[in-house]
N, C-alpha and C positions, 0 to 999 in steps of 0.2 A: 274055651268056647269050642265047640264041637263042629269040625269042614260042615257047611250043607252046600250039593249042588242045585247050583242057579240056574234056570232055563232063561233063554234069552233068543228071539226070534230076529232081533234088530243084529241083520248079517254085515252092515259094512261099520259095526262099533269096533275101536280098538282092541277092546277084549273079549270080543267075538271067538268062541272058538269049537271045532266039530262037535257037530252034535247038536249043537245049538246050545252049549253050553259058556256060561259067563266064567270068565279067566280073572276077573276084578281080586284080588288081593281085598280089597273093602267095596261096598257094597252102600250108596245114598239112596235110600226111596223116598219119595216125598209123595204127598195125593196131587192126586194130577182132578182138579177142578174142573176143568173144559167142558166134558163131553162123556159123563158114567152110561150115555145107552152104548156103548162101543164094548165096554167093558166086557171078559170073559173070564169062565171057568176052565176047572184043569180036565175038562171032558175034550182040549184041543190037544192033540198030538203037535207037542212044541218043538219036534223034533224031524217035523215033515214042513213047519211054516217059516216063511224068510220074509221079511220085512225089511227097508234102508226107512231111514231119521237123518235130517241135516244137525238138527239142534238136541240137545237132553229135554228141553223144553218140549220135544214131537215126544218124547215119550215120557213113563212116569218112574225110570232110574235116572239120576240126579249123575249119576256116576259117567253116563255116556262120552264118549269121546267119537269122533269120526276117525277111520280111517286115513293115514296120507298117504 
């Protein structure tokens, strides 16, 4: 299976790391149900936005962990 990098904007997840890139070893996405008018394209520079999630459930990687 071929590395891809993952952009990831949510800055206080464990596998948060420069750049705004995800460090995850494995990778869950699930569809996040809630709220598709939030939703964006890759026309955002994921690498200038920072966002914090308490739960995996605030976002839609499965994978999420908080910082301790």
């Amino acid at each position: 299976m071929p590395n891809v990098e993952v952009n990831c904007t949510v800055s206080n997840c464990y596998f948060h790391r420069k750049g705004n890139i995800c460090g995850a070893e494995k990778i869950l996405i699930d569809t996040d149900s809630k709220d598709r008018s939030s939703e964006f394209g890759s026309e955002i520079d994921f690498r200038e936005v920072e966002e914090k999630a308490k739960t995996s459930e605030e976002t839609c990687c499965k994978t999420f962990r908080p910082k301790r």
